[in-house]
C-alpha positions as CSV (number, residue, x, y, z in Angstrom):
1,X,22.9,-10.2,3.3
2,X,20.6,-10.5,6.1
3,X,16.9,-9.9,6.8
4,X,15.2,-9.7,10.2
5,X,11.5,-9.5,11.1
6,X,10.9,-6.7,13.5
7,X,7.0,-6.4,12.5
8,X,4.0,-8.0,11.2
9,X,5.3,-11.4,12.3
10,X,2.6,-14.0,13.1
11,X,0.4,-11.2,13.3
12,X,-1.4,-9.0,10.9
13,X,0.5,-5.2,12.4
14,X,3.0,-3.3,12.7
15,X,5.0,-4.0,9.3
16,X,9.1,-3.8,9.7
17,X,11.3,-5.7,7.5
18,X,15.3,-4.7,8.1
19,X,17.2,-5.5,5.3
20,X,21.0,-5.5,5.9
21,X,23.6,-5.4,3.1
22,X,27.3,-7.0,3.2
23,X,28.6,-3.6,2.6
24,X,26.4,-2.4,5.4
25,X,23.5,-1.0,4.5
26,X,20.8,-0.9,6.2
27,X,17.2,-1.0,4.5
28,X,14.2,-1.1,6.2
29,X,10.9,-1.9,4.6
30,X,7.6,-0.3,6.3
31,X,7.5,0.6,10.0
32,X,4.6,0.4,10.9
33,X,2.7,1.1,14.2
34,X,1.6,-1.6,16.4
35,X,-2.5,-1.2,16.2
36,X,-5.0,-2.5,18.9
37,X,-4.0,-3.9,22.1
38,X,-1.9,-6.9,21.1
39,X,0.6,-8.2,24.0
40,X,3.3,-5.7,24.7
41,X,2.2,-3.6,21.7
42,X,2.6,-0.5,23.9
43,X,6.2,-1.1,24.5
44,X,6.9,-2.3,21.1
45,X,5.6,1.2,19.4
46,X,8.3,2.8,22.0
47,X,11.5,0.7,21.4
48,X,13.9,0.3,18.5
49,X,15.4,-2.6,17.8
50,X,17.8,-0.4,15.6
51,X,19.0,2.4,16.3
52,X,17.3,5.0,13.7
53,X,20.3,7.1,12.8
54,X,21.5,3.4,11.6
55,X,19.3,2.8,8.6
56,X,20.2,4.1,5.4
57,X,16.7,3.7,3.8
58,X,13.2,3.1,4.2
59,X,10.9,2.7,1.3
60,X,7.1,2.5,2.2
61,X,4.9,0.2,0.5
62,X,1.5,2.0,1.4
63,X,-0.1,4.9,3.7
64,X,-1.8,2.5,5.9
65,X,-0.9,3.6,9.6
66,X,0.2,-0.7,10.5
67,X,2.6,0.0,7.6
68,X,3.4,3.7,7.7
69,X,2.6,4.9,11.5
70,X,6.1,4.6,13.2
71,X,8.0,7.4,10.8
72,X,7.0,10.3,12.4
73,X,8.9,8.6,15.6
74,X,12.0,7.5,13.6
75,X,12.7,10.8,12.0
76,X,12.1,12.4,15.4
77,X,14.6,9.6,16.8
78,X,17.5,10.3,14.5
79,X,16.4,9.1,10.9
80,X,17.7,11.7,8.4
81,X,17.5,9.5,5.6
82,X,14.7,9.3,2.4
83,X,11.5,7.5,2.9
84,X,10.6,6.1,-0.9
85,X,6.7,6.0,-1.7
86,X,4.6,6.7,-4.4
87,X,3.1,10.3,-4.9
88,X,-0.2,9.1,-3.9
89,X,0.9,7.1,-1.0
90,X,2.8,10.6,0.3
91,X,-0.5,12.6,-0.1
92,X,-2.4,9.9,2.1
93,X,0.6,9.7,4.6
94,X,0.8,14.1,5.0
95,X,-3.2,13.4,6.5
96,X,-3.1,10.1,8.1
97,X,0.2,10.7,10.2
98,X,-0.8,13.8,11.1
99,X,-4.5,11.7,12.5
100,X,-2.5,9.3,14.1
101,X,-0.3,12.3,16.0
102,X,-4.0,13.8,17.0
103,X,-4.7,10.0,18.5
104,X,-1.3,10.1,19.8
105,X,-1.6,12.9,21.7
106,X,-4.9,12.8,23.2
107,X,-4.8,8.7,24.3
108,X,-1.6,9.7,26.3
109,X,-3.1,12.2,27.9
110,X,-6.3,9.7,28.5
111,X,-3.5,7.8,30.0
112,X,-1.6,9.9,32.0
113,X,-4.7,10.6,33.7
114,X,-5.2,7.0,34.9
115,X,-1.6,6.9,35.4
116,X,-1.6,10.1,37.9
117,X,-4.4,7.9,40.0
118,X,-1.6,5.6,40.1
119,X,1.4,8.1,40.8
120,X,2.8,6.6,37.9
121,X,5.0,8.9,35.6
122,X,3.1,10.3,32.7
123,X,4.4,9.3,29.0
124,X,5.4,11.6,26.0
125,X,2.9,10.8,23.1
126,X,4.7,8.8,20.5
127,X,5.2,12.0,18.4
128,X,3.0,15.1,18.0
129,X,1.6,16.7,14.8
130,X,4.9,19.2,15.1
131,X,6.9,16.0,14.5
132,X,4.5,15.2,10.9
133,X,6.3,17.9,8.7
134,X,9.9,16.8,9.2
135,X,8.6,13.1,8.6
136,X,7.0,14.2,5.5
137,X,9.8,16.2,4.2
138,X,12.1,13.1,3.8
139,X,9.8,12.0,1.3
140,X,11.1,11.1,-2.2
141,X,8.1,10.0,-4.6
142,X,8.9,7.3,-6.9
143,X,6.7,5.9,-10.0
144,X,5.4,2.5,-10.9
145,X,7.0,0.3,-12.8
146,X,10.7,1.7,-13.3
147,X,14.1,0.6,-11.9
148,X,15.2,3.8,-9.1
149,X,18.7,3.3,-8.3
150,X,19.4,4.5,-4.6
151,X,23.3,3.4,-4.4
152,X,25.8,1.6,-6.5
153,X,24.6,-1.5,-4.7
154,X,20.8,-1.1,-4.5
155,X,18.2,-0.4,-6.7
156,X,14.3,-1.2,-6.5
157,X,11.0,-0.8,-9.0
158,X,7.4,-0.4,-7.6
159,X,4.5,-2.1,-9.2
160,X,0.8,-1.9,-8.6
161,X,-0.2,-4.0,-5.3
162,X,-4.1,-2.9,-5.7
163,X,-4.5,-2.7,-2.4
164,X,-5.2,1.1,-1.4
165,X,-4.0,4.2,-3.3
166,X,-0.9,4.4,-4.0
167,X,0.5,0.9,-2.9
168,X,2.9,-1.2,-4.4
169,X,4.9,-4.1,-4.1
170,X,8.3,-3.7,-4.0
171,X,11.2,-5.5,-5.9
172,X,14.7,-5.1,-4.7
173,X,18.2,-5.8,-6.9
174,X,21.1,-5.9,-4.7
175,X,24.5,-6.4,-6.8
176,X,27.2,-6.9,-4.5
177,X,31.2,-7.2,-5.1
178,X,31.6,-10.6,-6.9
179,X,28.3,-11.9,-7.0
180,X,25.4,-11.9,-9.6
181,X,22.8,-9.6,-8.5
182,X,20.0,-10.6,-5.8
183,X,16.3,-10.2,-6.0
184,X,13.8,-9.6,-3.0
185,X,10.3,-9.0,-3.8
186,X,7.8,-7.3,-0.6
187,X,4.5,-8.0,-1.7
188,X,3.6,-5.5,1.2
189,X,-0.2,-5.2,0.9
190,X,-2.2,-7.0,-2.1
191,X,-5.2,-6.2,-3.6
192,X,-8.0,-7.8,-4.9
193,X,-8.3,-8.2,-8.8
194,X,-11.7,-7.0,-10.3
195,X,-12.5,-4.5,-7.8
196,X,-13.9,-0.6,-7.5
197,X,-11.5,2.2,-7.7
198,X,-8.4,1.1,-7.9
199,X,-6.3,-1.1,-10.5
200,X,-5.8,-4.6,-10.4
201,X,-2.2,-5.9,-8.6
202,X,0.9,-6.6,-10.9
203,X,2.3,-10.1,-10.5
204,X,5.3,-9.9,-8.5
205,X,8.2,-10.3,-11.0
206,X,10.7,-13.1,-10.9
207,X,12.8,-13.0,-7.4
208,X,14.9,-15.4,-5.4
209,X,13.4,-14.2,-2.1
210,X,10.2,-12.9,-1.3
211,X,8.4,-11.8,1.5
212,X,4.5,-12.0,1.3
213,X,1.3,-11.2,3.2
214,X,-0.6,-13.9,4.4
215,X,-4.2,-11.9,6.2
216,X,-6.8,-14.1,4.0
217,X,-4.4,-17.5,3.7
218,X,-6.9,-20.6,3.5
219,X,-9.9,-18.3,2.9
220,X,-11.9,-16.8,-0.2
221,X,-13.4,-14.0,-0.5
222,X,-17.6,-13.3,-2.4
223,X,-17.2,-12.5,-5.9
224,X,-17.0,-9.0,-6.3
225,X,-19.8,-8.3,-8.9
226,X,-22.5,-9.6,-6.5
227,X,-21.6,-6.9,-3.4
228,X,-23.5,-4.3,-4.5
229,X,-26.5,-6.1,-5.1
230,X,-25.9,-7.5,-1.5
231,X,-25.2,-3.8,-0.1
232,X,-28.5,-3.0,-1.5
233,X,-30.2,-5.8,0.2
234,X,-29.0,-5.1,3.4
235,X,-29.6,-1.3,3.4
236,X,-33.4,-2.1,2.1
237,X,-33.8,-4.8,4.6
238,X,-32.6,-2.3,8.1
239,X,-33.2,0.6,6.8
240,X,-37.2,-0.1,4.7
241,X,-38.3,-2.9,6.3
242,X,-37.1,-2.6,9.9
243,X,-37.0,1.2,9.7
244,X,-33.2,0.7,11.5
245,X,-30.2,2.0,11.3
246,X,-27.1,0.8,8.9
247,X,-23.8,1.2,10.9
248,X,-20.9,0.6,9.1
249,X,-17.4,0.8,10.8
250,X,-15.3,1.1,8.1
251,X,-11.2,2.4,7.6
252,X,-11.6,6.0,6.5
253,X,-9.0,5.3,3.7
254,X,-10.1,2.8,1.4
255,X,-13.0,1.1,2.5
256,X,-14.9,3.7,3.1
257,X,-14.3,5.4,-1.0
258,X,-15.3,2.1,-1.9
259,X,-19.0,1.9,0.6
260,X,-19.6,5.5,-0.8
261,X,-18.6,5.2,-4.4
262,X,-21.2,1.7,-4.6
263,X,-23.9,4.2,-3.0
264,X,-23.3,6.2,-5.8
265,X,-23.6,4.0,-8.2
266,X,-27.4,2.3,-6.7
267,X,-28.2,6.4,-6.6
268,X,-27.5,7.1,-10.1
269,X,-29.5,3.8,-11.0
270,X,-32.5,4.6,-9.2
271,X,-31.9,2.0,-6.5
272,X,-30.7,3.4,-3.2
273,X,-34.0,3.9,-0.7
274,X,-34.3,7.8,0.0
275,X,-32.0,7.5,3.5
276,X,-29.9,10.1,4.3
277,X,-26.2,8.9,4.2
278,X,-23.6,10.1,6.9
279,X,-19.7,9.3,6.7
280,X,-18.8,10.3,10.6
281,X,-14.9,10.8,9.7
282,X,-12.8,14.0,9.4
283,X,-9.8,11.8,7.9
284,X,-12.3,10.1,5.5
285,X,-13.1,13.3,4.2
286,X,-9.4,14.3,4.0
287,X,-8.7,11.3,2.2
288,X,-11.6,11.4,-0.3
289,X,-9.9,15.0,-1.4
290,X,-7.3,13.0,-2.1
291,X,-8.3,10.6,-4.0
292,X,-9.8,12.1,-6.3
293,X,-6.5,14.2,-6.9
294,X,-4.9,11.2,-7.8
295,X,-6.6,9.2,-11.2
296,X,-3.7,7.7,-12.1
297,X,-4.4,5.2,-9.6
298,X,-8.0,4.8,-11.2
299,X,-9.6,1.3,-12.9
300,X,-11.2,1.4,-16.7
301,X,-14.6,0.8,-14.7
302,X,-13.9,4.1,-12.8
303,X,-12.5,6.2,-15.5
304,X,-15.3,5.6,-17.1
305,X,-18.0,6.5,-14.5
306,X,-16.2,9.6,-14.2
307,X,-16.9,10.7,-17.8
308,X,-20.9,10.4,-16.9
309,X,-20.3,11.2,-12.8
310,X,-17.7,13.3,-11.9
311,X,-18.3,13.1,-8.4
312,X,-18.5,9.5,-8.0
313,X,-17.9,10.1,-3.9
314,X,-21.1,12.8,-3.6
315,X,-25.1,12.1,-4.0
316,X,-28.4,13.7,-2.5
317,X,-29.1,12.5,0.2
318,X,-24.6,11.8,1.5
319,X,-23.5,14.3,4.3
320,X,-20.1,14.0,5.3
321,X,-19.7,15.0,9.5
322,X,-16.5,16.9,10.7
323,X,-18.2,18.8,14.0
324,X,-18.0,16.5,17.1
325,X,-21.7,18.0,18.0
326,X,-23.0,16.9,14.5
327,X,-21.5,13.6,15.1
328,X,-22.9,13.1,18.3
329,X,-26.6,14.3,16.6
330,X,-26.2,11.2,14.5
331,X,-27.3,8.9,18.0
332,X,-30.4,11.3,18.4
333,X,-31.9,10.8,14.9
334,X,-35.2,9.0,14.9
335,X,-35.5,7.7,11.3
336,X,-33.5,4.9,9.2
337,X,-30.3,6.2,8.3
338,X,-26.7,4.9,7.4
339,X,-23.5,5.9,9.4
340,X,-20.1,5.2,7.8
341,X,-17.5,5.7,10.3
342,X,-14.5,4.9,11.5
343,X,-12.2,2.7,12.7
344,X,-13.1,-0.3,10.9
345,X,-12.0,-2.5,13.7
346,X,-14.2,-0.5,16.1
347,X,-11.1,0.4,18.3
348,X,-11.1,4.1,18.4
349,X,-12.9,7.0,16.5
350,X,-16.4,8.1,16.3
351,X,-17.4,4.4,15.7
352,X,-17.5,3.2,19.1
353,X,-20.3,5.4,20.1
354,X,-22.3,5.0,17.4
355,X,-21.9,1.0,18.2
356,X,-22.7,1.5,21.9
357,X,-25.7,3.2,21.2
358,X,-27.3,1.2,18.3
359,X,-25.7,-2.0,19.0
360,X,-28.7,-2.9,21.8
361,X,-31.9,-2.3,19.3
362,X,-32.6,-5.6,17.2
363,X,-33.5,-3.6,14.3
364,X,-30.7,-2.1,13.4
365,X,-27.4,-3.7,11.5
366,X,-23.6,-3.3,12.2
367,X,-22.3,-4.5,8.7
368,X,-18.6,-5.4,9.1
369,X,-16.5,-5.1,5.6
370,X,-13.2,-5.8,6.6
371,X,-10.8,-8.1,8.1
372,X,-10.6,-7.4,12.1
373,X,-8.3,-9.0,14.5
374,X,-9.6,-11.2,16.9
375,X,-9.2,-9.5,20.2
376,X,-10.5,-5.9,18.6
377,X,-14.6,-5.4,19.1
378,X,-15.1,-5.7,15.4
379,X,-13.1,-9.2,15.4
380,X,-15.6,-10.4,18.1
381,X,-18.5,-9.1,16.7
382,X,-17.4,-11.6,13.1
383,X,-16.7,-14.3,15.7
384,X,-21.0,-13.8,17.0
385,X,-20.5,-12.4,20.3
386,X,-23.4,-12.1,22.6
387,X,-22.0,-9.0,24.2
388,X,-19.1,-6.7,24.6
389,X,-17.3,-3.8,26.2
390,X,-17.3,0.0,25.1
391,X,-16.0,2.1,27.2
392,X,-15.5,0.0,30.6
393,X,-19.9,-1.0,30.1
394,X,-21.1,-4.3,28.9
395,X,-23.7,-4.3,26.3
396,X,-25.7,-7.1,24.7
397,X,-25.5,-7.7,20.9
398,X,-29.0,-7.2,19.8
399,X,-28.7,-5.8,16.9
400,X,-28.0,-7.8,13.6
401,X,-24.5,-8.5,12.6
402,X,-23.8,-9.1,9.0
403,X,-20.2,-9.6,7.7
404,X,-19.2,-8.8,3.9
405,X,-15.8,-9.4,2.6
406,X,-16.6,-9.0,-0.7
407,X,-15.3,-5.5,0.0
408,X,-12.1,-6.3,1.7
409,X,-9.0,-5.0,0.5
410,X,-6.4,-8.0,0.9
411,X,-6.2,-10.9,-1.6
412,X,-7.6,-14.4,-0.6
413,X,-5.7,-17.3,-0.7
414,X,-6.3,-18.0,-5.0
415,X,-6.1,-14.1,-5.6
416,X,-2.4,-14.2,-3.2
417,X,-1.7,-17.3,-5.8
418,X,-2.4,-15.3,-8.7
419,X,0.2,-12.6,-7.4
420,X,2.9,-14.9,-7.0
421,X,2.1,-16.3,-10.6
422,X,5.1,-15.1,-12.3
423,X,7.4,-17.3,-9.4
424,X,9.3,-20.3,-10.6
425,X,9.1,-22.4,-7.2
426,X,11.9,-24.5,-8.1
427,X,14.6,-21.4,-7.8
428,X,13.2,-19.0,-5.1
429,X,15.6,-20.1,-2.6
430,X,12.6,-18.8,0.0
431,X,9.6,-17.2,0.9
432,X,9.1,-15.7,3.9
433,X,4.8,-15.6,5.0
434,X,3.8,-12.2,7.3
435,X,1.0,-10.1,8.2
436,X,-1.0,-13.0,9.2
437,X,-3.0,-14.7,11.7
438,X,-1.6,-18.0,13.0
439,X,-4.0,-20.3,11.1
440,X,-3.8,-18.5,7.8
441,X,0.0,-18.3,7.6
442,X,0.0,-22.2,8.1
443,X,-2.2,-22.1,5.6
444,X,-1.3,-20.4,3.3
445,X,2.1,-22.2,4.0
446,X,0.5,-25.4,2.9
447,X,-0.7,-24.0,-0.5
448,X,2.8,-22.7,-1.5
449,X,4.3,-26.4,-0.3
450,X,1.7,-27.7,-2.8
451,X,2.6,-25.8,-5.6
452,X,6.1,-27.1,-5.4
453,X,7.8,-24.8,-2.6
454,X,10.5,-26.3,-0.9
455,X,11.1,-23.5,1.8
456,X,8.4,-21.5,2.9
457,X,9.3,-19.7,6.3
458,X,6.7,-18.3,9.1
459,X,9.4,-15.7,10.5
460,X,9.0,-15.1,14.4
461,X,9.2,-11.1,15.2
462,X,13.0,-10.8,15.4
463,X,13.7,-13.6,13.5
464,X,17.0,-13.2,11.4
465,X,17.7,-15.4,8.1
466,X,20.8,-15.0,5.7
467,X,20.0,-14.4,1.9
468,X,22.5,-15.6,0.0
C-alpha cells in the first residue's frame, strides 16, 4: 500500500491525501482547494496529479473549502465515484461549494480582464455553480462512530474531530490477501476541547499509521473560559470608550457562530454595550440555517442554552447583511458598531472593504480570531504591520490590532497531544505531520520524538511512502 501527499504539505491548504491499495484502489482523502496566493497555487487548483476517473473513493473529513473546495472540479473532470461525509458536513458543502463557484466565477472574469490587456487567453473558472449539483449528488452521508464497509478490502469509522460541524477524523482498515488488517487514522481537522457549540474531539483510536495536522505545533492557545470576558473588554473598550468601530474578519462557517453565539450569551446577561451588531456575510447566514438544523453536533453547554434561548445566533440589536448596498452602508455609519465579516484571512469577501476603510482611524479595532497564513493581510496584520495593500493602495495601520486565539478552531500543540492519546508510540510504524507551517511541523515533530516516536515524517507535496 502506498500513500502520496498531493496537498496540505508543509503548508496549512489544499488537503489531498491519495491512498493506493495493492489490489488497486485508489482512495483519496480531502481535496481541497489551494487558498490565498501561495507559489503556484493557481496552477496547482488546475492540474491533477491523478487522473479523476482513477480514484475509487474520496471520503471528506470536513466542509471547509482548503479541505472540500476541489470536488466540484473532480466530478466535473471524470469522478463518478461516492464522496463519504457526514450529514452535516454535506449540508455545509451544498452552500459553501456553491460560494466558492460564485468566487470562481467572478475572480476569472476579474482576471480575464487583466489578461485581455495582455492579449493573453482568458481561463474557464474552476467550475461554475451548474457543476455544484452533480458534486453534491455523489454524496453518501455516513455516521459517527460506526465501521462503513466500502469494499471487501476497505472499511472506515468517523469520529468526532471538534473542529467545525460535522468533522471527523477518519480511521481506515485495509485487510488485504494474506495479511492482518492495516490501520490509517486522518486526524483531518481537530478541535479544541472545552469549547462553544460544538463537541469535544474523540481520541484517535489505535492505528499503525497516521496522518495528523500540525497548524498550532509548538504553540498554546488562551484558556477558553476567559474569551468572553476578553470579547467583552475589547468591544467596551472600541466601541464605549473610543466610540470606534469593532471589525472582525472572521470565516463565515465556524468562527463566526461562535463570535455571535458569545454575543448572545453577554446580551442575555446584561453585558453587551447597546451597539448594533452586523454579520456582513450571505454564506454566514446560509451556514447559521444550517447549524441550527443540525444539534446532533451540539455540546451539553449548548444544549442546554437552547432550553432557555432557542435562538442562541439572534439578539436585539444583531442584523445579519445580504444586499451589497446595505453592506457598503456599514462604511457610512457614524456611531460604534461591530462588523463580523468575512474571509477571516482578509483575502476576499466583504471584509476587505470594511478593513480599507476603518483600518486608517486609531480608534477603531480589527480583532483577528483565527489562524492566518503569513503572506495573507490578516497574517501580516498578527505579524504588526505598519501598513498594507487592499486593492493595489497602500494604507497605514492606525487602527488597533488585537489578536485572540482563544477562539480558534485547531488544537494547540497539548490539545493535538491529547488527540493522539490513545497511540502506543512504540508500534505506529509512522506518523506523517501536515497542514502546517514550517516551524510548527518541526515542532510539533519534536514533541512526538519526545514522547517516544521513532518516525515522525514532514511529507513534501508529492511525497510517496509505502505502508506496510
Amino acid at each position: 500500500m502506498k500513500i502520496t501527499f498531493w496537498g496540505a504539505a508543509q503548508e496549512v491548504t489544499g488537503s489531498m491525501h491519495l491512498l493506493e491499495t495493492h489490489s488497486g484502489k485508489k482512495i483519496l482523502l480531502d481535496c481541497g482547494l489551494y487558498q490565498g496566493h501561495a507559489h503556484g497555487s493557481e496552477t496547482i487548483n488546475r492540474e491533477w496529479p491523478i487522473s479523476p476517473n482513477e480514484i475509487d473513493y474520496v471520503i471528506l473529513s470536513h466542509a471547509h473549502i482548503d479541505h472540500s473546495g476541489r470536488l466540484p472540479g473532480l466530478v466535473k473532470e471524470g469522478y463518478s465515484g461516492p464522496i463519504f461525509s457526514t450529514a452535516a458536513t454535506l449540508d455545509l458543502a451544498s452552500i459553501m461549494l456553491a460560494d466558492s463557484a460564485h468566487i470562481q466565477e467572478k475572480d476569472t472574469e476579474y482576471e480575464n480582464i487583466r489578461r485581455a490587456k495582455k492579449k493573453l487567453p482568458a481561463l474557464d473558472p474552476l467550475y461554475t455553480l451548474e457543476d455544484i449539483a452533480p458534486c453534491i449528488n455523489a454524496f453518501i452521508s455516513i455516521g459517527y462512530g460506526k465501521w462503513f464497509q466500502i469494499s471487501s478490502e476497505i472499511a472506515f469509522i468517523f469520529q468526532d474531530a471538534g473542529h467545525l460541524l460535522g468533522s471527523v477524523s477518519v480511521t481506515l482498515r485495509i485487510t488485504e490477501t494474506g495479511k492482518p488488517p492495516l490501520l490509517i487514522g486522518f486526524s483531518g481537522d481537530v478541535g479544541r476541547p472545552n469549547t462553544p457549540i460544538l463537541k469535544d474531539p474523540v481520541p484517535l483510536p489505535p492505528v499503525d499509521y497516521f496522518l495528523c495536522e500540525s497548524t498550532y505545533g509548538g504553540k498554546k492557545h488562551e484558556q477558553g473560559p476567559d474569551a468572553d470576558k476578553e470579547l467583552l473588554k475589547i468591544v467596551t473598550e472600541t466601541c464605549v470608550t473610543q466610540k470606534g468601530k469593532l471589525i472582525i474578519p472572521a470565516f463565515s462557517v465556524g468562527r463566526t457562530q461562535e463570535i455571535i453565539y458569545a454575543l448572545d450569551k453577554l446580551s442575555n446577561a446584561g453585558l453587551l454595550p447597546d451597539i448594533p451588531v452586523y454579520v456582513d456575510s450571505p454564506l454566514a447566514i446560509n451556514a447559521t440555517d444550517v447549524f441550527q438544523l443540525h444539534p446532533e453536533c451540539f455540546d451539553t453547554e449548548l444544549s442546554r442554552y437552547l432550553q432557555k434561548d432557542p435562538n442562541p445566533f439572534g439578539f436585539n440589536r444583531l442584523h445579519y447583511i445580504r444586499d451589497v448596498a446595505q453592506s457598503k452602508a456599514l462604511n457610512e455609519l457614524k456611531g460604534p458598531c461591530i462588523i463580523i465579516s468575512a474571509s477571516g484571512m482578509i483575502e476576499a469577501g466583504r471584509i476587505k472593504h470594511h478593513i480599507r476603510n476603518h483600518i486608517t482611524n486609531s480608534n477603531n479595532c480589527i480583532l483577528i480570531v483565527g489562524y492566518c497564513t503569513p503572506y495573507t493581510i490578516g497574517g501580516k496584520l498578527r505579524e504588526g504591520a505598519k501598513e498594507i495593500q487592499i486593492f493595489g493602495e497602500t494604507y497605514p495601520v492606525k487602527a488597533k490590532i488585537v489578536v485572540m486565539d482563544a477562539y480558534s478552531a485547531h488544537a494547540d500543540e497539548s490539545e493535538l497531544l491529547s488527540f493522539l492519546r490513545l497511540q502506543n508510540p512504540s508500534t505506529v510504524k509512522k506518523a506523517f505531520l501536515v497542514h502546517g507551517e514550517s516551524e510548527s511541523l518541526t515542532a510539533f515533530q519534536n514533541a512526538l520524538f519526545q514522547k517516544g516516536y521513532s518516525s515522525v515524517i514532514i511529507p513534501e507535496r508529492g511525497q510517496s511512502f509505502e505502508l506496510i
